[in-house]
C-alpha positions as CSV (number, residue, x, y, z in Angstrom):
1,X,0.0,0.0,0.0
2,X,2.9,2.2,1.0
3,X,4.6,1.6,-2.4
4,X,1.2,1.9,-4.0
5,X,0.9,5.5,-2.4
6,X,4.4,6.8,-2.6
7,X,4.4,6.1,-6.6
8,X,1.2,7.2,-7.5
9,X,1.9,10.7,-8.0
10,X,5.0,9.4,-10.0
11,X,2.8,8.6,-12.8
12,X,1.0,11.8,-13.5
13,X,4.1,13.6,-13.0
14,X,5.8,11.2,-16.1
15,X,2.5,11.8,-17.6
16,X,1.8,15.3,-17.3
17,X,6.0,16.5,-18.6
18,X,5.3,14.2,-21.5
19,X,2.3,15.8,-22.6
20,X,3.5,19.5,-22.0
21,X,5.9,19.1,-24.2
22,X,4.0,17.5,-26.6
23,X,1.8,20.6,-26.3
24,X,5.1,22.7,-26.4
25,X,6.5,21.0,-29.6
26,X,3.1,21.1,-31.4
27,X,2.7,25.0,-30.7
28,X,6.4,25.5,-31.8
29,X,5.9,23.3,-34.8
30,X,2.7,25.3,-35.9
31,X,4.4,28.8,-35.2
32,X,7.0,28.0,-37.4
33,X,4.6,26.3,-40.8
34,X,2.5,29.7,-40.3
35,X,5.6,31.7,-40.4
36,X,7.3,29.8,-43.5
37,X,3.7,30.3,-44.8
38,X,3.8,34.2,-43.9
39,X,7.5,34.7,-45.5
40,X,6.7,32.5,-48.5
41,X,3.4,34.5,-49.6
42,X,5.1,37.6,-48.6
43,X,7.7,37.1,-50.9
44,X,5.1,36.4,-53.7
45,X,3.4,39.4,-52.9
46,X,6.5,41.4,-53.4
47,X,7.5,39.7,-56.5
48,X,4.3,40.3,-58.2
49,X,4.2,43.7,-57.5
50,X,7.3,44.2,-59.0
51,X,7.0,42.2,-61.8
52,X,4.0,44.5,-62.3
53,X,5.9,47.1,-62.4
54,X,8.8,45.6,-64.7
55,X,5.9,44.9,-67.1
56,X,5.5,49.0,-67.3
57,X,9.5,49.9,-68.2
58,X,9.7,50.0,-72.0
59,X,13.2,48.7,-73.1
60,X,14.2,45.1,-75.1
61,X,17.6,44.9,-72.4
62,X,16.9,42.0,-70.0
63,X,16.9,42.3,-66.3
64,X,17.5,41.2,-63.3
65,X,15.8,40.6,-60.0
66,X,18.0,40.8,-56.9
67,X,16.9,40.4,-53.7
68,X,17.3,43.4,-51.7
69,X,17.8,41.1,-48.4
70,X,20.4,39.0,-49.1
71,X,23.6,40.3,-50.8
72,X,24.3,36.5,-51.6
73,X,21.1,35.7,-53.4
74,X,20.8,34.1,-57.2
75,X,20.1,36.5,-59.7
76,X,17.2,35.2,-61.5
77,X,17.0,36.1,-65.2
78,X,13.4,38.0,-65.9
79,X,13.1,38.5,-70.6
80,X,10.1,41.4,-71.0
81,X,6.6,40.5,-72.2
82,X,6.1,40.3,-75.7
83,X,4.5,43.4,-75.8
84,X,7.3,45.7,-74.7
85,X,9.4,47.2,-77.1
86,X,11.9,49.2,-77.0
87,X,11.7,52.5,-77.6
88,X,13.6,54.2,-80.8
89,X,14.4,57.9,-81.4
90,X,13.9,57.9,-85.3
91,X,16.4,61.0,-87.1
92,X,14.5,62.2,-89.8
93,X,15.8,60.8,-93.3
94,X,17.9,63.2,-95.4
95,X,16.8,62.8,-98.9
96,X,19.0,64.8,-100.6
97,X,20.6,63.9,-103.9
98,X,24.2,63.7,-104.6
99,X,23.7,66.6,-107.1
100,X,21.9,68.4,-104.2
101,X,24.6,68.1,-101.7
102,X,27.3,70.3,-104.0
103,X,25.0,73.3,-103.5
104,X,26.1,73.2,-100.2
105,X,29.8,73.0,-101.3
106,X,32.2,76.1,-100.9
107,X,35.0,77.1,-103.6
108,X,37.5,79.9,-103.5
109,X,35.1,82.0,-105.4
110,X,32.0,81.3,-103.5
111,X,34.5,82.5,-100.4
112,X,35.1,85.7,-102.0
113,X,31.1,85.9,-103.6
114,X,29.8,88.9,-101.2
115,X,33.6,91.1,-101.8
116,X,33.0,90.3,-105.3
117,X,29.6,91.5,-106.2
118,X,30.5,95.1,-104.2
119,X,33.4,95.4,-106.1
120,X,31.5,95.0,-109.7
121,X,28.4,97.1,-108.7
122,X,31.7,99.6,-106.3
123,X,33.6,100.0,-109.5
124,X,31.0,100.5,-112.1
125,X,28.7,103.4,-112.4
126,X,25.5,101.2,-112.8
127,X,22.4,103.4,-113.7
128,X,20.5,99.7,-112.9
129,X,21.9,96.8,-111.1
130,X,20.2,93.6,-112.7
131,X,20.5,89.9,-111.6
132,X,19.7,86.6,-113.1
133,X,20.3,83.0,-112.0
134,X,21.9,80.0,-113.9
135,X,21.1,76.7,-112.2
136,X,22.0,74.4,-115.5
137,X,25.3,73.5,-117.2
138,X,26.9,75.7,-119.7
139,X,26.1,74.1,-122.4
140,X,22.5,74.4,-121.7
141,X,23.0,78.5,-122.3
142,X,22.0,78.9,-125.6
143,X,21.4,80.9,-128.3
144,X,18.3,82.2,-126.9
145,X,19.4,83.1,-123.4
146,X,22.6,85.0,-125.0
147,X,20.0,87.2,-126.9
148,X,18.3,88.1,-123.6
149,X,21.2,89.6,-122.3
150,X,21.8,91.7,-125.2
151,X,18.4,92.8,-125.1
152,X,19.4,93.5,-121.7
153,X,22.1,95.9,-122.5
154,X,20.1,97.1,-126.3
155,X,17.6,98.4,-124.0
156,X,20.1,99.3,-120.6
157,X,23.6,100.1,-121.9
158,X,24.7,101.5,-118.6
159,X,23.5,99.2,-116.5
160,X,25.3,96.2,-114.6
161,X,23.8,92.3,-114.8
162,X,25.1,89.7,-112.4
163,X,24.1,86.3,-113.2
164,X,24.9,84.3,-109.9
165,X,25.7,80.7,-111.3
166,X,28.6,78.5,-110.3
167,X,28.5,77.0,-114.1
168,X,28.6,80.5,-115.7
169,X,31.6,81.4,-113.4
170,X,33.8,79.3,-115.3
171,X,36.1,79.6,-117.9
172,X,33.1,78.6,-120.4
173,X,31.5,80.9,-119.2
174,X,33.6,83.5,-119.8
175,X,34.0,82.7,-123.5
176,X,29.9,82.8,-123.4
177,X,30.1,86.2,-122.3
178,X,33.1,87.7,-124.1
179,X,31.5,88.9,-126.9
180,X,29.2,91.0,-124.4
181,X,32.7,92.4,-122.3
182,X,34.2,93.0,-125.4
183,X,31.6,95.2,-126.3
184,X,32.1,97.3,-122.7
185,X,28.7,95.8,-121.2
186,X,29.6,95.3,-117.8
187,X,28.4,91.8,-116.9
188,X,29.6,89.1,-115.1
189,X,28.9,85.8,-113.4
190,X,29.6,84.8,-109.6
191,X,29.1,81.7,-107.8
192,X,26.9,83.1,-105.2
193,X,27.8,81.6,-101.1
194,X,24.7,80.3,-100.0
195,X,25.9,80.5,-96.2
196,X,26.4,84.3,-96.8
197,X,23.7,85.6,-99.0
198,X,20.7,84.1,-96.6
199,X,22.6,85.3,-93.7
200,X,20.1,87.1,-91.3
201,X,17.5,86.5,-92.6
202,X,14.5,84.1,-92.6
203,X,16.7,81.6,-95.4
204,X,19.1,81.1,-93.2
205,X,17.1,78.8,-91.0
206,X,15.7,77.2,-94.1
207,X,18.8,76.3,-95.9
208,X,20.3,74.8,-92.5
209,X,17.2,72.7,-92.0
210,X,17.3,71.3,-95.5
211,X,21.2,70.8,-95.5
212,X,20.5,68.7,-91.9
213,X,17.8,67.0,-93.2
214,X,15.4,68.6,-91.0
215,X,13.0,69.6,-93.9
216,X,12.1,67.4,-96.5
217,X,13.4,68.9,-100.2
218,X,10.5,67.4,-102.0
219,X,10.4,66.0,-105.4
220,X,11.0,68.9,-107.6
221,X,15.0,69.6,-107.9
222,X,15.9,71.9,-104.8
223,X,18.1,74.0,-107.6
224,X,14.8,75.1,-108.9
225,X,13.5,76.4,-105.6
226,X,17.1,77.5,-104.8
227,X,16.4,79.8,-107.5
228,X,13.4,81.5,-106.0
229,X,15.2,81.9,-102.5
230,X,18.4,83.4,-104.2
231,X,16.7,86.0,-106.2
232,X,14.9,87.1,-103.3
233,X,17.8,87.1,-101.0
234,X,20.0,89.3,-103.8
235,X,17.6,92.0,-104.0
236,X,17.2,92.2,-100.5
237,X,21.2,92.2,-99.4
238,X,22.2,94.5,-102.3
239,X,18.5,95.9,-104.4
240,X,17.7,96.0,-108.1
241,X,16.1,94.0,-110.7
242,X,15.7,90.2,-110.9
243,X,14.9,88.6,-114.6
244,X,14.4,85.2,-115.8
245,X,16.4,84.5,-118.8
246,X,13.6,83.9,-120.6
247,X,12.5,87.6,-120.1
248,X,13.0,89.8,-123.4
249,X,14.0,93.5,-122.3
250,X,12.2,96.3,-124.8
251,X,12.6,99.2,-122.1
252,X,15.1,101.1,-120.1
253,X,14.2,99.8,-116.4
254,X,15.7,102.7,-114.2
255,X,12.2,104.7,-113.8
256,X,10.7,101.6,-111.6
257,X,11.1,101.1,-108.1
258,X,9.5,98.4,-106.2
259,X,7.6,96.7,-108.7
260,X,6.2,93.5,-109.4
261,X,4.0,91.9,-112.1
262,X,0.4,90.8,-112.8
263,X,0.3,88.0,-114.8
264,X,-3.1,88.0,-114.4
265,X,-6.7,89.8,-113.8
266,X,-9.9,89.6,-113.5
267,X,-12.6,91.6,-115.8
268,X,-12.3,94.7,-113.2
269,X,-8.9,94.5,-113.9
270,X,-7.6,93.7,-110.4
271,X,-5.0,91.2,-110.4
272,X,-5.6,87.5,-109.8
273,X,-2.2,86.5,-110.3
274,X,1.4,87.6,-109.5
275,X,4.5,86.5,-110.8
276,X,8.3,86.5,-109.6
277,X,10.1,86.3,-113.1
278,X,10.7,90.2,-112.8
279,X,11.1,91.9,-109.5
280,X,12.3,95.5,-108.9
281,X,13.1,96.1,-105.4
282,X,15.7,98.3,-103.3
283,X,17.6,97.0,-100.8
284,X,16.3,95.9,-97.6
285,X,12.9,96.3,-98.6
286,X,10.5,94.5,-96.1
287,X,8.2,92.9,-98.2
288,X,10.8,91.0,-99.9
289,X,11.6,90.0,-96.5
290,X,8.1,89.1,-96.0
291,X,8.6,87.0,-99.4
292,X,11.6,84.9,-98.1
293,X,10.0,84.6,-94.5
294,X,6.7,82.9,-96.4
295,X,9.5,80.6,-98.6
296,X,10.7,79.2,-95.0
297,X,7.5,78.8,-93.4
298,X,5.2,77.2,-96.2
299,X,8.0,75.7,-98.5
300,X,6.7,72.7,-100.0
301,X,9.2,70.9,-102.3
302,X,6.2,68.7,-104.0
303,X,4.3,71.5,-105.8
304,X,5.4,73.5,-108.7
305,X,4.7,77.3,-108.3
306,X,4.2,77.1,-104.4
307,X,7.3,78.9,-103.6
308,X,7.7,81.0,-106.7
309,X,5.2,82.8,-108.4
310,X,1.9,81.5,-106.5
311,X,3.9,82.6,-103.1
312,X,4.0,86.2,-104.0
313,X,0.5,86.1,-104.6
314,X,-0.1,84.8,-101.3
315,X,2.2,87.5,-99.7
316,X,0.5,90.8,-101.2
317,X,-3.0,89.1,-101.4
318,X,-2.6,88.4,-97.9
319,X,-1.1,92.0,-96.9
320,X,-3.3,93.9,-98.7
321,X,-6.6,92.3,-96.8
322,X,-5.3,93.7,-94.1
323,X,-4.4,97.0,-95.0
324,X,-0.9,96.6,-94.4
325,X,1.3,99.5,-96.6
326,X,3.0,97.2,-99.3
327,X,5.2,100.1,-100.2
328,X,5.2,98.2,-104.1
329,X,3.3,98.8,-107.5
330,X,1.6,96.1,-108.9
331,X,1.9,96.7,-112.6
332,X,-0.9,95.2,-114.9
333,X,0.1,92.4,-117.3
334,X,1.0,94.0,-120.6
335,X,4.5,95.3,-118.7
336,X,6.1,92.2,-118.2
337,X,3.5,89.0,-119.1
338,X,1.7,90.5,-122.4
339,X,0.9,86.9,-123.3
340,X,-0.5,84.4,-121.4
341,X,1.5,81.1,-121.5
342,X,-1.5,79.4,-123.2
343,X,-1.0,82.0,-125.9
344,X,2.9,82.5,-126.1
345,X,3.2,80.1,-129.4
346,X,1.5,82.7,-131.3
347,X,4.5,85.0,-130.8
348,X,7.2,82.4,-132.4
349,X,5.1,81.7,-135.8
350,X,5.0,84.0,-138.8
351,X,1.7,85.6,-140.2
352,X,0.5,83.1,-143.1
353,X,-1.9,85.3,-144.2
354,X,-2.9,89.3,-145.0
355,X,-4.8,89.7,-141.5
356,X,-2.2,87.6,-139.4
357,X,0.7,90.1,-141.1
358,X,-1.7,93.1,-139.6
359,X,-2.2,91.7,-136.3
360,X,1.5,91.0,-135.8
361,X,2.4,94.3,-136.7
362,X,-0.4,96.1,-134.5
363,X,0.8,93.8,-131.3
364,X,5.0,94.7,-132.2
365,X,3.8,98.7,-131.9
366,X,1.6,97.5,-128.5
367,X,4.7,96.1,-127.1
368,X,7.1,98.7,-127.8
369,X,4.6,101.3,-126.5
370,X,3.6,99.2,-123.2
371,X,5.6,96.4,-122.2
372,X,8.4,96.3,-120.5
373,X,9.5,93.3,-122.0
374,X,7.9,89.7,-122.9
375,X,8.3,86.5,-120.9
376,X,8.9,83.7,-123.1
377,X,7.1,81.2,-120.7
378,X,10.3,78.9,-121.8
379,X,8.9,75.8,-119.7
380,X,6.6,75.9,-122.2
381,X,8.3,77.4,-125.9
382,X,11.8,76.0,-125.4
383,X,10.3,73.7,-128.0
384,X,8.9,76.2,-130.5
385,X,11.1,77.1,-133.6
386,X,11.2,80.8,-134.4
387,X,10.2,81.2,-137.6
388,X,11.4,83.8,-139.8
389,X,8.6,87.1,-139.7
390,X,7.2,85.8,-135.9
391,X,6.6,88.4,-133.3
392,X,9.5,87.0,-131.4
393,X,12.1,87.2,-134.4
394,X,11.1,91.0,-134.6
395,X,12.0,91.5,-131.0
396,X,15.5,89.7,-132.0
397,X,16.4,92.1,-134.9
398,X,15.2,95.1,-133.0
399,X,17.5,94.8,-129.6
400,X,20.5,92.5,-130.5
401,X,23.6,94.3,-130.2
402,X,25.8,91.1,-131.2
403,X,23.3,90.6,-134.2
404,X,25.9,87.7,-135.4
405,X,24.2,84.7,-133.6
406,X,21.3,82.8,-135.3
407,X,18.8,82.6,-132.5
């Protein structure tokens, strides 16, 4: 009974430790699953989030995950989602031709263009200073461009003419105009420096831009549209008269001072048209700025006209609705565009008959006594052959001073 009693409360003791720490072991146990199970959705949690986030960063470079816990960690290796891409800074495309690109190009006499042009107009007393451009080769200068320049000097013996060309200003083109120089007609070709002729003002910006690739040239050869910018920048830096050489002279030109051209009106006789083959301007003259500002700002490239004659139009027209002083006459068509370019191959055939002969003398005395001169429109009669008794061979005979050259 004694041993009975004294080990007894043994038993529960045994009993009682055992299952404590039972108890103990299964709380420790379950502490530590819920806390792998914490950790573990934590760390999905933060991995989603950033992967999120990842998904938002545009680039095709891979990356990398590191954990920002343990220094030692694996890098894991994370490729973007199909739909990211990587995000490309285009330059614009510079569509220049290779022809193009020497317009650009600077010689010994482009260098010297600006010191030569004072010195011609400095060293001659030029009752008129008159400028023409050349974009072609020589040997395009023909027969019928050599008779504009005499009627040039027929008309305006003690005048100057600059033709800015870099083909002209060449030893061929001296030989061209040697019989002119000869003669004591002060004329002369200069390769003109692009850089320093649209210097301060709105063609500056321009030419840059197109030379960088920054504005697209367009389809239409950039020499052509060069030629539009360049007279308008020569009459601005240094004032005179711009002809095409397609422009027949009949009249002395130093009684007109800021002048421009109708080509066209309507029956009230206000002008619906403008053109830029003749332009008398002096120097500085703000709407001529206002001319080569609305070249740099609406140049199109692609459209024929748009940044010649159609953008004087649009300079005036658009002054003159708001009452701006234009400072410039508009002359009506019969001074420099007496025939419409529909009409100019009537000039270039002879009379065939009693009534045509009348006609054809009645429109010489009309021209004589109005016009200034006659654009040939030679886009369109470079292909006509001047026949022998035509309006246009009259005009030949009348203000050649060579007279040796069959035209």
């Amino acid at each position: 009974m004694l041993d009975s009693w004294r080990y007894s409360p043994v038993k529960p003791n045994i009993f009682s430790t055992i299952t404590f720490a039972l108890f103990v072991f299964v709380i420790i146990f379950t502490d530590s699953i819920v806390s792998n199970v914490s950790l573990h959705s934590d760390a999905i949690e933060h991995g989603n989030s950033h992967l999120d986030e990842l998904q938002t960063h545009q680039t095709s470079q891979v990356l990398r995950i590191t954990s920002t816990d343990d220094e030692d960690a694996d890098h894991r290796i994370l490729l973007p989602p199909f739909e990211v891409t990587e995000e490309v800074i285009v330059q614009p495309e510079n569509k220049l031709k290779p022809e193009d690109l020497r317009l650009f190009e600077r010689s010994r006499f482009t260098r010297r263009f600006d010191a030569r042009v004072r010195e011609f107009f400095g060293s001659n007393q030029c009752k008129v200073q008159f400028f023409m451009t050349w974009i072609s080769p020589t040997e395009l200068f023909g027969e019928r461009e050599f008779f504009v320049l005499e009627s040039v000097f027929q008309t305006n013996p003690k005048s100057c003419l600059i033709i800015l060309s870099s083909t002209i200003d060449s030893g061929e083109g001296r030989k061209i105009l040697e019989p002119l120089i000869s003669r004591g007609f002060r004329v002369g070709a200069f390769s003109p420096d692009l850089w320093v002729l649209f210097k301060n003002t709105p063609a500056e910006r321009w030419l840059s831009d197109i030379k960088n690739g920054d504005r697209d040239p367009g389809e239409i050869p950039l020499a052509q549209n060069l030629s539009n910018l360049i007279r308008l920048a020569a009459l601005y830096k240094y004032g005179g008269v711009y002809l095409d050489t397609d422009f027949i002279v009949l009249k002395e030109f130093s009684g007109l001072r800021n002048t421009i051209g109708a080509q066209s009106v309507d029956v009230n006789g206000n002008w619906t048209r403008l053109n830029n083959a003749v332009l008398v301007f002096d120097k500085n003259h703000p709407l001529v700025y206002k001319f080569m500002e609305e070249f740099a700002l609406s140049f199109d490239g692609n459209r024929w006209g748009h940044n010649g004659p159609y953008l004087v139009s649009r300079v005036v027209d658009r002054l003159a609705n708001t009452g701006e002083e234009l400072n410039c006459t508009v002359l009506p068509p019969i001074a420099f565009y007496p025939v419409d370019w529909t009409k100019i191959s009537g000039f270039f055939i002879k009379p065939n008959d009693q009534l045509g002969a009348k006609w054809t003398e009645a429109k010489i005395r009309q021209l004589n006594r109005l016009a200034y001169g006659v654009h040939l429109w030679n886009r369109q009669s470079s292909r006509f052959r001047i026949e022998e008794g035509s309006i246009i061979r009259r005009l030949i005979s009348d203000h050649c001073v060579v007279c040796s050259r069959h035209v």
